[in-house]
N, CA, C and O atoms as CSV, one atom per row, in Angstrom:
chain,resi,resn,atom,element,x,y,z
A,1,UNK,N,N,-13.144,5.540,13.051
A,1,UNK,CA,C,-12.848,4.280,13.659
A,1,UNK,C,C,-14.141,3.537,13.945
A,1,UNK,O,O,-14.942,3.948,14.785
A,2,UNK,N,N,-14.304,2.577,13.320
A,2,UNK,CA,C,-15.504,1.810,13.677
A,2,UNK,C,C,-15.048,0.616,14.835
A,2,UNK,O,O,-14.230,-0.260,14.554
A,3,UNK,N,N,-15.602,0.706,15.958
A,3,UNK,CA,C,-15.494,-0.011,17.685
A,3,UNK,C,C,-16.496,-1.628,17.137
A,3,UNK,O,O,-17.340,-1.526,16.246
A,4,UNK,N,N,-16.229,-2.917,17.789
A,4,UNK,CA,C,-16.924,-4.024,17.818
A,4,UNK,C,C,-16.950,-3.900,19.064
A,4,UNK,O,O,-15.972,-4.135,19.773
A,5,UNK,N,N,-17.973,-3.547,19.454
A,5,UNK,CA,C,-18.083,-4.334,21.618
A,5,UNK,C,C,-18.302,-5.186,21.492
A,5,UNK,O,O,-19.506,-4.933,21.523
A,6,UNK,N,N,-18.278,-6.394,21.315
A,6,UNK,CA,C,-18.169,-7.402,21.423
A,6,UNK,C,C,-17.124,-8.414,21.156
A,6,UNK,O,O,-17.247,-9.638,21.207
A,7,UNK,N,N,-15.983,-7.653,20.835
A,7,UNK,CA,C,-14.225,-8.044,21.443
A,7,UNK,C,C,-13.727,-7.141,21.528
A,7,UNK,O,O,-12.538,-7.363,21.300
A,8,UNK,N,N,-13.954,-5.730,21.819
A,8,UNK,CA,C,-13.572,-4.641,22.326
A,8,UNK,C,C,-12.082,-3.874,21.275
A,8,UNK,O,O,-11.131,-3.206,21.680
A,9,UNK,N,N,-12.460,-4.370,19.728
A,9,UNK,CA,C,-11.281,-3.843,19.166
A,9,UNK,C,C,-12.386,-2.719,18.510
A,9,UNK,O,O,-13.603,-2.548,18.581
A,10,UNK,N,N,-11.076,-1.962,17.736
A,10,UNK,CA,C,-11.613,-0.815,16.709
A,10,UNK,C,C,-10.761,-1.490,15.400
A,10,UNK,O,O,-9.884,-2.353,15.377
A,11,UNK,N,N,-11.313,-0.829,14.489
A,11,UNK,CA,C,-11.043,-1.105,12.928
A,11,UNK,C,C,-10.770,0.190,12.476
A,11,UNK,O,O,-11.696,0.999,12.410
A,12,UNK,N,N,-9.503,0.539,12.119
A,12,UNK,CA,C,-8.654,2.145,11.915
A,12,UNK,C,C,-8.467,2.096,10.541
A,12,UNK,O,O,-7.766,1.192,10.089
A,13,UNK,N,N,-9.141,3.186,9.550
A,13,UNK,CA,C,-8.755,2.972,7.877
A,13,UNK,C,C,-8.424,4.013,7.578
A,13,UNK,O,O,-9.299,4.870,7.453
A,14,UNK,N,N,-6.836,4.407,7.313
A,14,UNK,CA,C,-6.626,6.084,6.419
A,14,UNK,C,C,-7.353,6.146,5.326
A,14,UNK,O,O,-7.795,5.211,4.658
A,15,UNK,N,N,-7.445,7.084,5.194
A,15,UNK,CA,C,-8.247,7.839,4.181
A,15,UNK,C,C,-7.454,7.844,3.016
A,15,UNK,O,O,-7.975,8.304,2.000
A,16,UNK,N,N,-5.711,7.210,2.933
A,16,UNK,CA,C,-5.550,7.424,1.765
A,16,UNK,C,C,-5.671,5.900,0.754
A,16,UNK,O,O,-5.554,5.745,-0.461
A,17,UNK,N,N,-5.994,4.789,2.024
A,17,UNK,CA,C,-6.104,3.362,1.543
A,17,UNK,C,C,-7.447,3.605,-0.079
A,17,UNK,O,O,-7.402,3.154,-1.224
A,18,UNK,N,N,-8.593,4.616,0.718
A,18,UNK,CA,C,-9.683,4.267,-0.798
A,18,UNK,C,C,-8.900,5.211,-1.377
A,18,UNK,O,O,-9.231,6.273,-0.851
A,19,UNK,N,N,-8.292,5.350,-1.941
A,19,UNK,CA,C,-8.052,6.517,-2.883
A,19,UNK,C,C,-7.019,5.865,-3.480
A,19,UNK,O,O,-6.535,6.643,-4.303
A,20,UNK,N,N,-6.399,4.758,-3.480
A,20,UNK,CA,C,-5.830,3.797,-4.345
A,20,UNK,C,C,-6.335,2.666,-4.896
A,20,UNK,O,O,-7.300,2.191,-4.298
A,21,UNK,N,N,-5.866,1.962,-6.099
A,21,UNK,CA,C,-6.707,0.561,-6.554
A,21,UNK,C,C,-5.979,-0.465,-6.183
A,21,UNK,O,O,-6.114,-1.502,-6.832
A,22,UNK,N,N,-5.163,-0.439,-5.211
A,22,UNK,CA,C,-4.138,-1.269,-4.887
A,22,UNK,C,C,-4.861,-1.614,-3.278
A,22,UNK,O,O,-4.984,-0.740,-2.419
A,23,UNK,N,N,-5.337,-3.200,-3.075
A,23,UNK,CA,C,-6.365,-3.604,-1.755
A,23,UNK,C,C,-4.984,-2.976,-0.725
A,23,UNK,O,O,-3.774,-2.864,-0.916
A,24,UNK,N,N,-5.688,-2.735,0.149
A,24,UNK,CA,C,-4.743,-2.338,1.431
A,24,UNK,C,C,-4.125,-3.671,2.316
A,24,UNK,O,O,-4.211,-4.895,2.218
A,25,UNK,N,N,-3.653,-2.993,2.962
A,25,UNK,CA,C,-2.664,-3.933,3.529
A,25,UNK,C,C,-3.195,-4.117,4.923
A,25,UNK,O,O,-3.052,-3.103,5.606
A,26,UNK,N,N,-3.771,-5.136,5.540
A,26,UNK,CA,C,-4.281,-4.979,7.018
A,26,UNK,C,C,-2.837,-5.484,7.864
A,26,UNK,O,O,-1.824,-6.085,7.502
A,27,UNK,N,N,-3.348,-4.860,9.293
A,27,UNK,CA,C,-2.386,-5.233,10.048
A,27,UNK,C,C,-2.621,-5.450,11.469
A,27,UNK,O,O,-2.438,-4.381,12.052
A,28,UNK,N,N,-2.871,-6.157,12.080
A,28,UNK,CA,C,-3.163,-6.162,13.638
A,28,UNK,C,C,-2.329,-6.365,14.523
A,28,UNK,O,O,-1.677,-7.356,14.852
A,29,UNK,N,N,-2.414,-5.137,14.961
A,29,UNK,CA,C,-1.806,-4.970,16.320
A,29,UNK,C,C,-2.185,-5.424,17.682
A,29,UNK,O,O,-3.375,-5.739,17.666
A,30,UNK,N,N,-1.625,-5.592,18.912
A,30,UNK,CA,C,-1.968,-6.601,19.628
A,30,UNK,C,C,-1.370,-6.420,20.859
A,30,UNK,O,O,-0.674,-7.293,21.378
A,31,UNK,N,N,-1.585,-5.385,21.343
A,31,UNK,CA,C,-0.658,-5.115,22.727
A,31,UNK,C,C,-2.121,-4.241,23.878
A,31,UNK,O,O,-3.168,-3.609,23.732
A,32,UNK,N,N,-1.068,-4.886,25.174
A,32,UNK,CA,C,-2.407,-4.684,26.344
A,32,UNK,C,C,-2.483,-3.197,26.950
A,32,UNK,O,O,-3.384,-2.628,27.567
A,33,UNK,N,N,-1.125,-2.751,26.520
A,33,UNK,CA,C,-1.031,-1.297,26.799
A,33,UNK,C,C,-1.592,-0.029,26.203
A,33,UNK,O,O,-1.053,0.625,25.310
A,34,UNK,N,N,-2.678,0.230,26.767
A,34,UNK,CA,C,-3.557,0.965,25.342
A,34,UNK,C,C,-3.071,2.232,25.072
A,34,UNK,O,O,-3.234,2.692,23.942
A,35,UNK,N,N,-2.587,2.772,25.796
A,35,UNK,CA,C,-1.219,4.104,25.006
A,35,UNK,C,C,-0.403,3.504,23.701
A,35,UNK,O,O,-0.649,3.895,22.560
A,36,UNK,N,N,0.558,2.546,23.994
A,36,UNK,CA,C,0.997,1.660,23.075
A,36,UNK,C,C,0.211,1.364,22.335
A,36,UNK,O,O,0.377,2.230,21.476
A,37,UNK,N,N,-0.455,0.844,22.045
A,37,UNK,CA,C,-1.684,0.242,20.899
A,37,UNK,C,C,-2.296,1.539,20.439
A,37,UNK,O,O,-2.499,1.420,19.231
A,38,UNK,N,N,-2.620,2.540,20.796
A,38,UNK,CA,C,-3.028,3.662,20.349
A,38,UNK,C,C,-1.956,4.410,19.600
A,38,UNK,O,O,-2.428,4.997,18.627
A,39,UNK,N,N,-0.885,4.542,19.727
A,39,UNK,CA,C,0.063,4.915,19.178
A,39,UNK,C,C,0.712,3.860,17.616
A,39,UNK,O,O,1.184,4.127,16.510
A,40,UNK,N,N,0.455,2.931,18.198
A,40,UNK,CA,C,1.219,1.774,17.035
A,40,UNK,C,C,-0.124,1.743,15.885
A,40,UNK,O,O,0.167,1.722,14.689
A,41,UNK,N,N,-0.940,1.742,16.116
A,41,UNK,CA,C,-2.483,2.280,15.868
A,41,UNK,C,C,-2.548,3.285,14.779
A,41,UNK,O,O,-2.955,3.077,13.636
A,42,UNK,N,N,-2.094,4.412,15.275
A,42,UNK,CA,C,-2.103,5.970,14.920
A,42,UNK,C,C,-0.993,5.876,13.503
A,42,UNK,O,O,-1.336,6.071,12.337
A,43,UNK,N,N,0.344,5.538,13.968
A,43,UNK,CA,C,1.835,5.340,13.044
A,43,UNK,C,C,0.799,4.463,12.170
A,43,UNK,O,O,0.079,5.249,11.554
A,44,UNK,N,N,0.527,3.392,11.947
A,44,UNK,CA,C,0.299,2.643,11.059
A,44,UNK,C,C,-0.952,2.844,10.297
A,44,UNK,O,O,-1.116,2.233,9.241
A,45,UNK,N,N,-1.657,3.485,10.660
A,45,UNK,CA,C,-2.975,4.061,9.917
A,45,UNK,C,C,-2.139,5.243,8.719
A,45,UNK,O,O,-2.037,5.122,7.498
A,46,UNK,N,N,-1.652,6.314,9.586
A,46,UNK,CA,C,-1.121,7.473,8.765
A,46,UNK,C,C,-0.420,6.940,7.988
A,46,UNK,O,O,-0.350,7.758,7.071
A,47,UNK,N,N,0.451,5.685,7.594
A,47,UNK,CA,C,1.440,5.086,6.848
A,47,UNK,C,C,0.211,4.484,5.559
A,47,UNK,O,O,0.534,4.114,4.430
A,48,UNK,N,N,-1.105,4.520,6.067
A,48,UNK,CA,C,-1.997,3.660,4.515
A,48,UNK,C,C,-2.379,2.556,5.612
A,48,UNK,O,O,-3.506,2.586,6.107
A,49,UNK,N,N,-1.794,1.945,5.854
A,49,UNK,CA,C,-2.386,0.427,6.036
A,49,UNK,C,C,-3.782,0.352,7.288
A,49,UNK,O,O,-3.772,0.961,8.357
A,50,UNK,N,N,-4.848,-0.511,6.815
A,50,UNK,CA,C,-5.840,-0.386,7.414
A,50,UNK,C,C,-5.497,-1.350,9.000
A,50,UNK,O,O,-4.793,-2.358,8.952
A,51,UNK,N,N,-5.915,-1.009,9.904
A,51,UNK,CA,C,-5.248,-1.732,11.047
A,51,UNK,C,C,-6.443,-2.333,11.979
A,51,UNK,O,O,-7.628,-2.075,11.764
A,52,UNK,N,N,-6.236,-2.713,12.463
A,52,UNK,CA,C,-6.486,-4.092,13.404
A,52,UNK,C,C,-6.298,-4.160,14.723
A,52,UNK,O,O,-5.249,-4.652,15.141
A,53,UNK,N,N,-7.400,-3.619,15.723
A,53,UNK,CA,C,-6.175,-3.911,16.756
A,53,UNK,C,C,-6.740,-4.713,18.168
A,53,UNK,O,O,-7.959,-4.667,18.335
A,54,UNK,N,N,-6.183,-5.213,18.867
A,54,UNK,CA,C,-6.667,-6.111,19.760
A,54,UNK,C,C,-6.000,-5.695,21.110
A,54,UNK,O,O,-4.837,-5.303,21.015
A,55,UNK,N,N,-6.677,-5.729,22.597
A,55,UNK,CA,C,-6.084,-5.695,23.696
A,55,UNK,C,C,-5.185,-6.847,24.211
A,55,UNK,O,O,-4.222,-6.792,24.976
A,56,UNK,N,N,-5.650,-7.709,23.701
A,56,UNK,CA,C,-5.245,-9.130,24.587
A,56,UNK,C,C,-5.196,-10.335,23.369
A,56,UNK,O,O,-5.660,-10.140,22.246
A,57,UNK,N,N,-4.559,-11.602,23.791
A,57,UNK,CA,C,-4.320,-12.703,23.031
A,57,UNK,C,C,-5.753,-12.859,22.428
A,57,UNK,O,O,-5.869,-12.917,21.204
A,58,UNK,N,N,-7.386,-12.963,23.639
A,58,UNK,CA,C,-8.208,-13.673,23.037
A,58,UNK,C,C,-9.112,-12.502,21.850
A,58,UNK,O,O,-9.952,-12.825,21.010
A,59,UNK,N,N,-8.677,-11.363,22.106
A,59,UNK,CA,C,-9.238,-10.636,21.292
A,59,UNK,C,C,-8.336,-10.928,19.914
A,59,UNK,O,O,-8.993,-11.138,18.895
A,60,UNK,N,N,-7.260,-10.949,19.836
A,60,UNK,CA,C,-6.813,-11.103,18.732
A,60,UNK,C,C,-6.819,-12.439,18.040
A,60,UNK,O,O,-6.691,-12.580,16.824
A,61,UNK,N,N,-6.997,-13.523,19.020
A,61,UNK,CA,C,-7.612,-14.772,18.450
A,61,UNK,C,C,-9.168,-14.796,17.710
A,61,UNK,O,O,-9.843,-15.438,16.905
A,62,UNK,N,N,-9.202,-13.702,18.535
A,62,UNK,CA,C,-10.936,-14.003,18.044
A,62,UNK,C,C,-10.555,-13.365,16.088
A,62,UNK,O,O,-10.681,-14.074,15.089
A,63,UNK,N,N,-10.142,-12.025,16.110
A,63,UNK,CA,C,-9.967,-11.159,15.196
A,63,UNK,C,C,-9.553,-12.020,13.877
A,63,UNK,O,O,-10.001,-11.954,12.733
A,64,UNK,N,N,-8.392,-12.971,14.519
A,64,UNK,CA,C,-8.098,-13.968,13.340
A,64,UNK,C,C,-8.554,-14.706,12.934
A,64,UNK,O,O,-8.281,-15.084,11.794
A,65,UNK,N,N,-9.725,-15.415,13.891
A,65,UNK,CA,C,-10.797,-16.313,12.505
A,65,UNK,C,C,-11.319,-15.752,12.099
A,65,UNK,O,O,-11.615,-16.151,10.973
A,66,UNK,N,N,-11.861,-14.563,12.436
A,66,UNK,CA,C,-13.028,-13.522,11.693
A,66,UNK,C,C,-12.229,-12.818,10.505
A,66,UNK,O,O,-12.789,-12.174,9.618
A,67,UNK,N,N,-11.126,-12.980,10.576
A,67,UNK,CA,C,-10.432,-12.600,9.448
A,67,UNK,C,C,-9.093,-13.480,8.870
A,67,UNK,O,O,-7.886,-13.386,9.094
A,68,UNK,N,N,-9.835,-14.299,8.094
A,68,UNK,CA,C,-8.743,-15.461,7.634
A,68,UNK,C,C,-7.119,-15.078,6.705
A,68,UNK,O,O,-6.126,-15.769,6.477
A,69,UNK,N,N,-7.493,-13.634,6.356
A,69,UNK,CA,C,-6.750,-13.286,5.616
A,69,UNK,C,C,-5.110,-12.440,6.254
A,69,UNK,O,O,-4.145,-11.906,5.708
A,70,UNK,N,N,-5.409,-12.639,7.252
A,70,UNK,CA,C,-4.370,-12.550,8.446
A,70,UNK,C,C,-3.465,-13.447,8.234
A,70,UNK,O,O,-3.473,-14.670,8.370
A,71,UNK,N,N,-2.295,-12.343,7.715
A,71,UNK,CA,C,-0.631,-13.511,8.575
A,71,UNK,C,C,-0.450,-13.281,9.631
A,71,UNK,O,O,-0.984,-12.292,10.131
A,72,UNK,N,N,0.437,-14.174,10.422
A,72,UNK,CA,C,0.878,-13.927,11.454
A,72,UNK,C,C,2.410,-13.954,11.776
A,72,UNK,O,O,3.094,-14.974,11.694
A,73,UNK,N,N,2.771,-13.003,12.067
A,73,UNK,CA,C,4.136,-12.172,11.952
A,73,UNK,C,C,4.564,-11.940,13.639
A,73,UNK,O,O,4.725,-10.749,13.905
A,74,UNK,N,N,4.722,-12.663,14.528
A,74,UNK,CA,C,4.636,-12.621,16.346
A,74,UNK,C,C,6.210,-11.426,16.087
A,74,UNK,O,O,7.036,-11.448,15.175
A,75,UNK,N,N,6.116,-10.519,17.274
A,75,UNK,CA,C,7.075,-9.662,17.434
A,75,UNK,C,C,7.090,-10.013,19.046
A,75,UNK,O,O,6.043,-10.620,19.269
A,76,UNK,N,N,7.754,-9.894,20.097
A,76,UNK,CA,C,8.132,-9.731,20.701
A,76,UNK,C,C,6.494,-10.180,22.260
A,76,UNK,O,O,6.172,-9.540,23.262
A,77,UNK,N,N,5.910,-11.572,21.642
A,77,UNK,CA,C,4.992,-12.246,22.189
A,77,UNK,C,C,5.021,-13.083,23.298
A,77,UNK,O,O,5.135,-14.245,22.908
A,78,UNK,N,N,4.974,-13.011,24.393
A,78,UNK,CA,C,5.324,-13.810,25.636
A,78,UNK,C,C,4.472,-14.704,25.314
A,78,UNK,O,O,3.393,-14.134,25.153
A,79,UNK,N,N,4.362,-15.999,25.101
A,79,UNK,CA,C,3.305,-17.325,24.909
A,79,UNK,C,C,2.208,-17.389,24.137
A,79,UNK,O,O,1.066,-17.829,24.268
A,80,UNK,N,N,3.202,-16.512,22.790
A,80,UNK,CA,C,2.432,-16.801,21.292
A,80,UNK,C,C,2.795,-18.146,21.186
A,80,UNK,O,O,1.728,-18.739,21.027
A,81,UNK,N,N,3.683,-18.933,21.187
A,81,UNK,CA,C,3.863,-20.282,20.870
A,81,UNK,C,C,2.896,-21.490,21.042
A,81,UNK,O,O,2.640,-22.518,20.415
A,82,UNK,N,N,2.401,-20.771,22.396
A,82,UNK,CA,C,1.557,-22.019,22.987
A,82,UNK,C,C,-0.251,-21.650,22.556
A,82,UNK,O,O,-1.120,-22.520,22.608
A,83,UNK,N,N,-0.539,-20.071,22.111
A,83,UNK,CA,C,-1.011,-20.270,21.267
A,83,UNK,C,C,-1.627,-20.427,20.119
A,83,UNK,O,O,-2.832,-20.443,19.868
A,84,UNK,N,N,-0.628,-20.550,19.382
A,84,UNK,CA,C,-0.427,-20.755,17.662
A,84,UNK,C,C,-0.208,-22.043,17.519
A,84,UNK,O,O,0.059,-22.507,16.410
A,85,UNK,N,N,-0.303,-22.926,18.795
A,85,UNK,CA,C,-0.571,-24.489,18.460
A,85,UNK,C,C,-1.763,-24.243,18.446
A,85,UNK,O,O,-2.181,-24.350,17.293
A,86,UNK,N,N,-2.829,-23.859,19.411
A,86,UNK,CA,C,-3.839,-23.698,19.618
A,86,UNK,C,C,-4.699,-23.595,18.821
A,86,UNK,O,O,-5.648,-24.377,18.860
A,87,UNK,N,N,-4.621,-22.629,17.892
A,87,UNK,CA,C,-5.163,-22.202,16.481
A,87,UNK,C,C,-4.854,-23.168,15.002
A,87,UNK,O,O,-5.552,-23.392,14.013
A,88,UNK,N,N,-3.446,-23.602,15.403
A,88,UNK,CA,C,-2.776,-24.644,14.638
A,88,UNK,C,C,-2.395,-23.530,13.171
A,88,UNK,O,O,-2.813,-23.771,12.039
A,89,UNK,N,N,-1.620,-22.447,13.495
A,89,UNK,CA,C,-0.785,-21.537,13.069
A,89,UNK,C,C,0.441,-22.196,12.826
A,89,UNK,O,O,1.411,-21.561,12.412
């Protein structure tokens, strides 16, 4: 797991993502509960997909300009609306 302190996420890559020629699939996760996020974390790494993960809205705002190649897929977001105007999502 490679850590950024300086928005306090980690960057999680299974080991079976290089071992295909098919680019991986990123995914960021985004919850304040770090059991939860460690877990949703864990499931989605072992599944292949390289993951993403953020404590809070501004960490994951930040995560998404630094990575343009981000969809955004909101699950169950208390005042993603207000801001994904913000970003103009």
């Amino acid at each position: 797991m490679e850590y950024n302190p300086a928005i306090g996420s980690r960057l999680v890559q299974s080991p079976s993502i290089n071992s295909t020629a098919v680019a991986p699939i990123t995914v960021l996760v985004v919850e304040d509960d770090e059991l939860v996020r460690e877990l949703a974390v864990e499931f989605l790494s072992d599944a292949g997909f390289q993951v993403l993960e953020a404590g809070n809205g501004e960490e994951a705002l930040s995560l998404l300009e630094s990575n343009p190649n981000i969809r955004v897929q909101q699950r169950g977001c208390r005042g993603c609306d207000v801001r994904k105007n913000e970003v103009g999502l």
